[in-house]
DSSP file (Angstrom, degrees, kcal/mol; ACC not computed):
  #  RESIDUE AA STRUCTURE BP1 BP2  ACC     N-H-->O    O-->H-N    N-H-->O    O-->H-N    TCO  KAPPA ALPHA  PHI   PSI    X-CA   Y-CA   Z-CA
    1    1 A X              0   0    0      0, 0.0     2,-0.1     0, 0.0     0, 0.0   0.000 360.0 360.0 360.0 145.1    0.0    0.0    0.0
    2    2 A X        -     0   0    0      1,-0.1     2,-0.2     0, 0.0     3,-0.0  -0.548 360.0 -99.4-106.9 155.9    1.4    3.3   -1.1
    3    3 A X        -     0   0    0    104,-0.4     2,-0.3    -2,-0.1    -1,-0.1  -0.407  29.9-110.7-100.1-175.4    1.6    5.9    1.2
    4    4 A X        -     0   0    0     -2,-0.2     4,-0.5     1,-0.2     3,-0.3  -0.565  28.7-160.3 -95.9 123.1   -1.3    9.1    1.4
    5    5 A X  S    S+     0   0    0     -2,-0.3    29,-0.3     1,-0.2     3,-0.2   0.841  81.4  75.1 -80.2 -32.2    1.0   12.1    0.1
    6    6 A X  S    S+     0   0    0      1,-0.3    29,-0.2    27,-0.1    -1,-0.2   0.374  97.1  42.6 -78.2  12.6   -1.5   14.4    1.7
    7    7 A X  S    S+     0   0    0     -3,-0.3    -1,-0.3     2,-0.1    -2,-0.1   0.717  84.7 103.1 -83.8 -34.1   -0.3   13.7    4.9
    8    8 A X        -     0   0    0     -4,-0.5    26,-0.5    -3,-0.2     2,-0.2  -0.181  56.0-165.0 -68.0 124.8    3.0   13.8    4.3
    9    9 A X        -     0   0    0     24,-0.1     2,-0.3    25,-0.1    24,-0.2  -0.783   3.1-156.8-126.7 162.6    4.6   17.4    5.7
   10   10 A X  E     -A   32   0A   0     22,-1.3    22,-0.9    -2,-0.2     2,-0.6  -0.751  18.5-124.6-150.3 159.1    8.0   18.7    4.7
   11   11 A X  E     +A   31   0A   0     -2,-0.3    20,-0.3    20,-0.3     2,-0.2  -0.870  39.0 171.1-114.1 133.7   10.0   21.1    6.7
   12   12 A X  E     -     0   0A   0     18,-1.4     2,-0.9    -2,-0.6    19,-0.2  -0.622  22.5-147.9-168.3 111.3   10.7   23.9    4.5
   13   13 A X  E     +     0   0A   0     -2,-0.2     2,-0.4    17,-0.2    17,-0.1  -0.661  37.4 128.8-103.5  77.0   12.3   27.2    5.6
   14   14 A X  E     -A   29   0A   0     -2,-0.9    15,-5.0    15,-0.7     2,-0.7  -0.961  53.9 -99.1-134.5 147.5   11.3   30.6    3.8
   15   15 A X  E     -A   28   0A   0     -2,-0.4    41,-0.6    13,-0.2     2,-0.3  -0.612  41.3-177.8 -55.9 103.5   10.3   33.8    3.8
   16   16 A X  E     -AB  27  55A   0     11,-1.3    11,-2.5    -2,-0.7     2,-0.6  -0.907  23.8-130.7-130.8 165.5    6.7   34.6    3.2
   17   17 A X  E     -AB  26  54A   0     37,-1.1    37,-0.7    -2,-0.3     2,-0.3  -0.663  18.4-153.8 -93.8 100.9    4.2   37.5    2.9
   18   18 A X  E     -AB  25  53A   0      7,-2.7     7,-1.5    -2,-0.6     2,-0.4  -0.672   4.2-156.2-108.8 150.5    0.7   37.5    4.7
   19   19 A X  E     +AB  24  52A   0     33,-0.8    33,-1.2    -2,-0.3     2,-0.6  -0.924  22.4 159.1-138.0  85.4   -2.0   39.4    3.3
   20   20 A X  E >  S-A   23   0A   0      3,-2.2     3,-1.6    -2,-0.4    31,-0.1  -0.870  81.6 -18.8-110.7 107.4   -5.2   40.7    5.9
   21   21 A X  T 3  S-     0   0    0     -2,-0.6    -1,-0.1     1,-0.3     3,-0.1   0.843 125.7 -53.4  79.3  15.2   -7.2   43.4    4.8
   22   22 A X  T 3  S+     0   0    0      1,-0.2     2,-0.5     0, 0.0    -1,-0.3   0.077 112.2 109.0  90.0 -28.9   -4.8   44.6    2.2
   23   23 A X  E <   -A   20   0A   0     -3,-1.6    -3,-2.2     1,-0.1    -1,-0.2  -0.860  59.8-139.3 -99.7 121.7   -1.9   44.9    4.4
   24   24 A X  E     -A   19   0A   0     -2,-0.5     2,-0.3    -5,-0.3    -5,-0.2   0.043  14.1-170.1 -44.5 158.2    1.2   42.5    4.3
   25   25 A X  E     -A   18   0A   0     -7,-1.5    -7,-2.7    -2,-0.0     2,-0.5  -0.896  21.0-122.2-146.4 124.3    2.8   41.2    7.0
   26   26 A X  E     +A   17   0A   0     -2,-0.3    16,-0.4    -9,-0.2     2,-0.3  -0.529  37.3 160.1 -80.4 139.4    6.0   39.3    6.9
   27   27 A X  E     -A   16   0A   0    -11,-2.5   -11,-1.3    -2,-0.5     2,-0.4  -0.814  35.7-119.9-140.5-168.1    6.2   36.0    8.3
   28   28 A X  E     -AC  15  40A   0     12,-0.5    12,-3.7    -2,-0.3     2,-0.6  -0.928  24.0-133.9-133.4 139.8    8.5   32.8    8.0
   29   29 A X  E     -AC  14  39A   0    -15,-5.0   -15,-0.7    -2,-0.4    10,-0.3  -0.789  18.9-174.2 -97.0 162.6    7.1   29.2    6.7
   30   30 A X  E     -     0   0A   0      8,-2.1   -18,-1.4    -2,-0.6     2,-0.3   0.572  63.6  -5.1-124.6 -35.6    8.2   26.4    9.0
   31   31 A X  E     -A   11   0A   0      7,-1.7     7,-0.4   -20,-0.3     2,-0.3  -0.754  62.9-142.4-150.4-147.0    6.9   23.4    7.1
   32   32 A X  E     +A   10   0A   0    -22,-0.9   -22,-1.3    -2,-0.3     2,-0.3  -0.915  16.1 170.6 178.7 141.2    4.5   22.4    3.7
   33   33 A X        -     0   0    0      3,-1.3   -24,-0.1    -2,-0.3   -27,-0.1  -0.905  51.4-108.3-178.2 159.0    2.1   19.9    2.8
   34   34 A X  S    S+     0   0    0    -26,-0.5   -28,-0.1   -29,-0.3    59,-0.1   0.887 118.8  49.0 -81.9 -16.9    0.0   20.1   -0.4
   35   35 A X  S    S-     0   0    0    -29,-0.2    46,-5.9     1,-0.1     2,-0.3   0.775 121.6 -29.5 -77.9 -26.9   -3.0   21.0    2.0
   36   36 A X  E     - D   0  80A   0     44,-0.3    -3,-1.3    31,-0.1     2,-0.3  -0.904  56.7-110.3-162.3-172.8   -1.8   23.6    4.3
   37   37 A X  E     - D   0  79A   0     42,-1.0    42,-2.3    -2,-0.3     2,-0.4  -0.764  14.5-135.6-109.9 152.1    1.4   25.4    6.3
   38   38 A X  E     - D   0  78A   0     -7,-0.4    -8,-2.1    -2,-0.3    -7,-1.7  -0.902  33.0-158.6-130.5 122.2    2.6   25.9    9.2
   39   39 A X  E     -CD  29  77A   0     38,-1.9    38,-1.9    -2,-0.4     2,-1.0  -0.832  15.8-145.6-112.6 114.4    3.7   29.8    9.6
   40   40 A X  E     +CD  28  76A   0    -12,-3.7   -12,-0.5    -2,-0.2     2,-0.4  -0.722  48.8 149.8 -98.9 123.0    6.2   31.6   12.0
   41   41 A X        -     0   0    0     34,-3.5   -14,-0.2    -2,-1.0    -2,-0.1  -0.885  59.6-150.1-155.1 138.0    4.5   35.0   12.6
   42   42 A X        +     0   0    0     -2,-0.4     2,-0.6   -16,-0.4    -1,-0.1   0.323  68.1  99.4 -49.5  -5.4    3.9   37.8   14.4
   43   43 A X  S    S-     0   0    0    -17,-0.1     2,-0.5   -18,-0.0    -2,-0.1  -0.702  74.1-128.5-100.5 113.0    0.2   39.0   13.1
   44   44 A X        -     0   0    0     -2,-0.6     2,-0.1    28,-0.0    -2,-0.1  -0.790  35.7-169.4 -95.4 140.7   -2.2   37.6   15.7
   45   45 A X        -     0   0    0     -2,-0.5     2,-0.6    28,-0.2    27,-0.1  -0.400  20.2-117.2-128.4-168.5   -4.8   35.8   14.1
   46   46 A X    >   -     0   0    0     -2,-0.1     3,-2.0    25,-0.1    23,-0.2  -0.921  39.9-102.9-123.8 118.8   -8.5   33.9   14.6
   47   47 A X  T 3  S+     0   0    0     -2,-0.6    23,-0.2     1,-0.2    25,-0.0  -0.137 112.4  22.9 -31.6 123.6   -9.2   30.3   14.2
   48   48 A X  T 3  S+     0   0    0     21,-1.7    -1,-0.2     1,-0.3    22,-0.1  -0.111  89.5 149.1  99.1 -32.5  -11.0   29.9   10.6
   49   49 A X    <   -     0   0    0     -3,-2.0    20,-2.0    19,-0.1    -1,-0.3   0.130  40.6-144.5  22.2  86.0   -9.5   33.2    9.4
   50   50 A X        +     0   0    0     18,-0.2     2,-0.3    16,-0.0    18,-0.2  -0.795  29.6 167.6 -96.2 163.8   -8.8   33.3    5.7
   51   51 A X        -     0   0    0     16,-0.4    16,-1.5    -2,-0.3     2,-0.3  -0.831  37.9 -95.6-139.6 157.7   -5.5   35.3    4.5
   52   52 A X  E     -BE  19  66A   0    -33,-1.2   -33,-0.8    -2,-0.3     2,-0.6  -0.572  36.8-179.2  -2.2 101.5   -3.4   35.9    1.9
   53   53 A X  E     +BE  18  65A   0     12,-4.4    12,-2.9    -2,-0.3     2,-0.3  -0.895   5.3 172.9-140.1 145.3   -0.3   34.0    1.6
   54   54 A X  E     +BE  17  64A   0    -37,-0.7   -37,-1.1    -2,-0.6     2,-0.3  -0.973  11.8 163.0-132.8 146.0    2.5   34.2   -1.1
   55   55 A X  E     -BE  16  63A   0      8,-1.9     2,-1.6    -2,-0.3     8,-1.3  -0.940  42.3-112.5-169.7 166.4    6.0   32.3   -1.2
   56   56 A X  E     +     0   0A   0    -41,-0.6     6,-0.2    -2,-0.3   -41,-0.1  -0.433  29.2 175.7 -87.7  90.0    8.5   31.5   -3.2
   57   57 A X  E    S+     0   0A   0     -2,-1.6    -1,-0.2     4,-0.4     5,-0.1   0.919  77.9   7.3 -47.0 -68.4    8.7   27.5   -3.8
   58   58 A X  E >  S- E   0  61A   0      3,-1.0     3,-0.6    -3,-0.1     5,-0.1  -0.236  89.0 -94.0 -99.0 171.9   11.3   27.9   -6.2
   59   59 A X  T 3  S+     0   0    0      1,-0.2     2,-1.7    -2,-0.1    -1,-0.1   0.996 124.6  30.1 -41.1 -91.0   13.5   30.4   -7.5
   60   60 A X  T 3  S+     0   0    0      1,-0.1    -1,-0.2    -3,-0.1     2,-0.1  -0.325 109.8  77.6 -76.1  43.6   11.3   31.2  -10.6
   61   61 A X  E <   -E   58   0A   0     -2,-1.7    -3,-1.0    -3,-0.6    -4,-0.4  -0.343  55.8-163.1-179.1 110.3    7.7   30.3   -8.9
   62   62 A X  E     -     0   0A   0     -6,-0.2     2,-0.6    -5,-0.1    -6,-0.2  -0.451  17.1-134.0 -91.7 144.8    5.9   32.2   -6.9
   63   63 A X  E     -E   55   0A   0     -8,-1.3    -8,-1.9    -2,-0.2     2,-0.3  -0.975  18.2-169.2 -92.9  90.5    3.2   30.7   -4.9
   64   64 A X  E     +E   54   0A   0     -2,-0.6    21,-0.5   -10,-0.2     2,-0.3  -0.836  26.3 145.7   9.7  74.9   -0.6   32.6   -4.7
   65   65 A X  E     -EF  53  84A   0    -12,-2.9   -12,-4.4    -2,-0.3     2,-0.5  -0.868  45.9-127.2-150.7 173.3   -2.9   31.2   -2.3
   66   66 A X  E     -EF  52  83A   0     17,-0.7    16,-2.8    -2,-0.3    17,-1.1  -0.957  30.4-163.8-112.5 114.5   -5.8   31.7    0.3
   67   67 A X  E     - F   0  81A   0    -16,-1.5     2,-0.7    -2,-0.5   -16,-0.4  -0.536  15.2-165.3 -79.1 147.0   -5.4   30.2    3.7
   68   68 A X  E     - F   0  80A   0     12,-2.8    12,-2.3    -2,-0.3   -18,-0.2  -0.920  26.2-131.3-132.2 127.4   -7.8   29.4    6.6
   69   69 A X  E     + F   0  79A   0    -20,-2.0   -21,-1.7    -2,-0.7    10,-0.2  -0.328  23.8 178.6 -72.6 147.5   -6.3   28.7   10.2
   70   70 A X  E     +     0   0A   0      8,-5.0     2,-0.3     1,-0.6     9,-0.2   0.588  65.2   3.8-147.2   8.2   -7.0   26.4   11.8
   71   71 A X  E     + F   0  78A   0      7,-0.7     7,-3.6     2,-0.0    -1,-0.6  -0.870  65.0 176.3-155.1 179.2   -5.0   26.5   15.0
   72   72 A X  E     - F   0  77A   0     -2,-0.3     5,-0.2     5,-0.2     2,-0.2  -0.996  10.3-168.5-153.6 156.1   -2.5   29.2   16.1
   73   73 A X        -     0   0    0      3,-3.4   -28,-0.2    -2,-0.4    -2,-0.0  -0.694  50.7 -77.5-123.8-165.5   -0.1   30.4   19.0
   74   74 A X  S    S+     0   0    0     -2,-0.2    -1,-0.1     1,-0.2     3,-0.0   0.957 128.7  23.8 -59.0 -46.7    1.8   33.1   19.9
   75   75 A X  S    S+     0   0    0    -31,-0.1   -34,-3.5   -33,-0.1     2,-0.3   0.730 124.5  37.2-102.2 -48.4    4.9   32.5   17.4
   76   76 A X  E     -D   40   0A   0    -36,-0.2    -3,-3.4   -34,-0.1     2,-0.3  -0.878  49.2-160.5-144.3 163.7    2.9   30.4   14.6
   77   77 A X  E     -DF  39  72A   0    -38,-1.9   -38,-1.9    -2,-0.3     2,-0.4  -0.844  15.5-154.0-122.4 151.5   -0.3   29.7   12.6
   78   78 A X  E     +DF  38  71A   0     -7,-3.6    -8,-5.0    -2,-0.3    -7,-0.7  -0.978  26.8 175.0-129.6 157.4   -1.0   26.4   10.9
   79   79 A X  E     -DF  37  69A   0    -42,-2.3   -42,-1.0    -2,-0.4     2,-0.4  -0.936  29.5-129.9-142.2 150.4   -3.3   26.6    8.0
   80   80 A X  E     -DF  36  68A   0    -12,-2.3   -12,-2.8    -2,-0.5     2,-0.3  -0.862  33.9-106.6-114.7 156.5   -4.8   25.0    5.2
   81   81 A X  E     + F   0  67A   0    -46,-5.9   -14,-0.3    -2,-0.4     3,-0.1  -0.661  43.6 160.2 -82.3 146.9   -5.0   26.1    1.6
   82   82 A X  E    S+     0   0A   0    -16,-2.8   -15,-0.2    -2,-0.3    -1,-0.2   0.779  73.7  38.2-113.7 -79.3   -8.5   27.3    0.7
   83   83 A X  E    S+ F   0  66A   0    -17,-1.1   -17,-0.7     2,-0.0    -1,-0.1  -0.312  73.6 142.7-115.2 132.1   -7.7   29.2   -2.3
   84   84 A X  E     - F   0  65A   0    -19,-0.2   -19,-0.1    -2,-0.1     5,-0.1  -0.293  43.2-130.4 177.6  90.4   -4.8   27.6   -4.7
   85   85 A X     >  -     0   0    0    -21,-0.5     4,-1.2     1,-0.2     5,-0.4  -0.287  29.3-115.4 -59.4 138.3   -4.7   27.7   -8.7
   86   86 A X  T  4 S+     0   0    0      2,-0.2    -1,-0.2     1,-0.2     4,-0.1   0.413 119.1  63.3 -66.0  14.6   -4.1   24.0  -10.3
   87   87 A X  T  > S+     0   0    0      2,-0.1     4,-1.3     3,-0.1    -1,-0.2   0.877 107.2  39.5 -26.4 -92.7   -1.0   25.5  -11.5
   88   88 A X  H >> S+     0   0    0      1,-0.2     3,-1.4     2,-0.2     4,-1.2   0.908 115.2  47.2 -32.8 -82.5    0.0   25.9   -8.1
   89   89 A X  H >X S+     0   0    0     -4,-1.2     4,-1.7     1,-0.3     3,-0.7   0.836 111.6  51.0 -30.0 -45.0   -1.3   22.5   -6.4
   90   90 A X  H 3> S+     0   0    0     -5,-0.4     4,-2.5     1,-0.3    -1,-0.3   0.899 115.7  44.7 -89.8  -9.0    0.2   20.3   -9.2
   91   91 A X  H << S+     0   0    0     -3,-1.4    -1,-0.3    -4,-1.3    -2,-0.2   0.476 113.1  52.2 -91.6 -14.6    3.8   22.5   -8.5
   92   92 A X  H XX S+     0   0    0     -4,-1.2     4,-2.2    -3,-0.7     3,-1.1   0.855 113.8  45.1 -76.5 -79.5    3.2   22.0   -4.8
   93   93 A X  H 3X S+     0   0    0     -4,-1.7     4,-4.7     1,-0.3     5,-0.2   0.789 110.3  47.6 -18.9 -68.4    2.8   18.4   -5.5
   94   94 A X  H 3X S+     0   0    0     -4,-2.5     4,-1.7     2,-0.2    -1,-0.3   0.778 111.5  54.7 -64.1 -32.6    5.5   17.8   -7.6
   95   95 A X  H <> S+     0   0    0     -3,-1.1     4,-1.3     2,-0.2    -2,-0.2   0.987 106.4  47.2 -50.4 -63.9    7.9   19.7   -5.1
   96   96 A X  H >X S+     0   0    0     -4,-2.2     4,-1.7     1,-0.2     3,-0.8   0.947 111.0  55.3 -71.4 -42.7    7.2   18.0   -2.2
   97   97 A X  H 3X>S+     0   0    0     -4,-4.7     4,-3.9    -5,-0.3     5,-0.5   0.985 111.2  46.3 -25.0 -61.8    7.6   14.5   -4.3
   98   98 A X  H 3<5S+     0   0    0     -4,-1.7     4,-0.5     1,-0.3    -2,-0.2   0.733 111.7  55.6 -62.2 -26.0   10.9   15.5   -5.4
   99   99 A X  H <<5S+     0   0    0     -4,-1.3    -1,-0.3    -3,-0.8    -2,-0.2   0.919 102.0  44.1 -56.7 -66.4   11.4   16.3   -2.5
  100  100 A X  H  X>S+     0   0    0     -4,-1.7     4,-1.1     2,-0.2     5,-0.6   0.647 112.9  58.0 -80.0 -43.2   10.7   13.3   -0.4
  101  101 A X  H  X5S+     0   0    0     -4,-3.9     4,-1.5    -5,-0.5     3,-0.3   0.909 101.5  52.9 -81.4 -26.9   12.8   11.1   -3.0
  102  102 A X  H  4<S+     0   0    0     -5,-0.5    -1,-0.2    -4,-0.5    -2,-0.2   0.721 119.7  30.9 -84.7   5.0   15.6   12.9   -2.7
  103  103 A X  H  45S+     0   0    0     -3,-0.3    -1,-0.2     2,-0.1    -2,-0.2   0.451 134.7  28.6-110.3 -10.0   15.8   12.6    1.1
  104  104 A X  H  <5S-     0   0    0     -4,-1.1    -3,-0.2    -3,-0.3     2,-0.2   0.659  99.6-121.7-125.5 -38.9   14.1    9.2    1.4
  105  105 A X  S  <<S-     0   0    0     -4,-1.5    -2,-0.1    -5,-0.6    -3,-0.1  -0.360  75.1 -28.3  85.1 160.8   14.9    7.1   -2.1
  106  106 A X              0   0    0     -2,-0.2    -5,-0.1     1,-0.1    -4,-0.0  -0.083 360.0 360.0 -61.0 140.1   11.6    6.2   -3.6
  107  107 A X              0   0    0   -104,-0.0  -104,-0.4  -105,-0.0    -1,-0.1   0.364 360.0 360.0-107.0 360.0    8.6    5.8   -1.2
């Protein structure tokens, strides 16, 4: 049995841009999953929340998306993607694959 990718979370360590009301915020992502984030920030936020989040996966591809929390602390929000063009999602996808074989060998 092959394993469920959409569990599967990736530690991944960038800068990104949070978006409430029109005003940015900076924050830092802390991991990655094709469903959601987990987010180091300052910007205190509300369970169910949607935001704005952009970040760079790659060098040349910038990420677009709508989040909803769904828990927070002081320091970090974790979130799931709401909002996400299939651009995005299959580029997600394909990252964290690539990912996960090159640290693991083929799963």
């Amino acid at each position: 049995m092959g394993y469920k990718r959409k569990l599967t979370r990736i530690t991944f360590d960038c800068p990104a841009e949070i978006t409430r009301g029109g005003r940015v915020t900076p924050g830092r992502l802390v991991n990655l999953s094709e469903q959601g984030v987990r987010v180091r920030t300052t910007l205190g936020v509300k369970l169910e929340e949607e935001l704005g989040l952009e970040f760079d996966l790659e060098k040349n591809h910038r990420i677009l998306s709508t989040i909803q929390v769904t828990f927070t602390t002081t320091s970090e929000l974790g979130a799931r993607f709401v909002k996400i063009s299939p651009e995005d999602q299959k580029r997600l996808a394909e990252f964290i694959d690539d990912r996960l074989i090159s640290n693991f060998g083929r799963l």
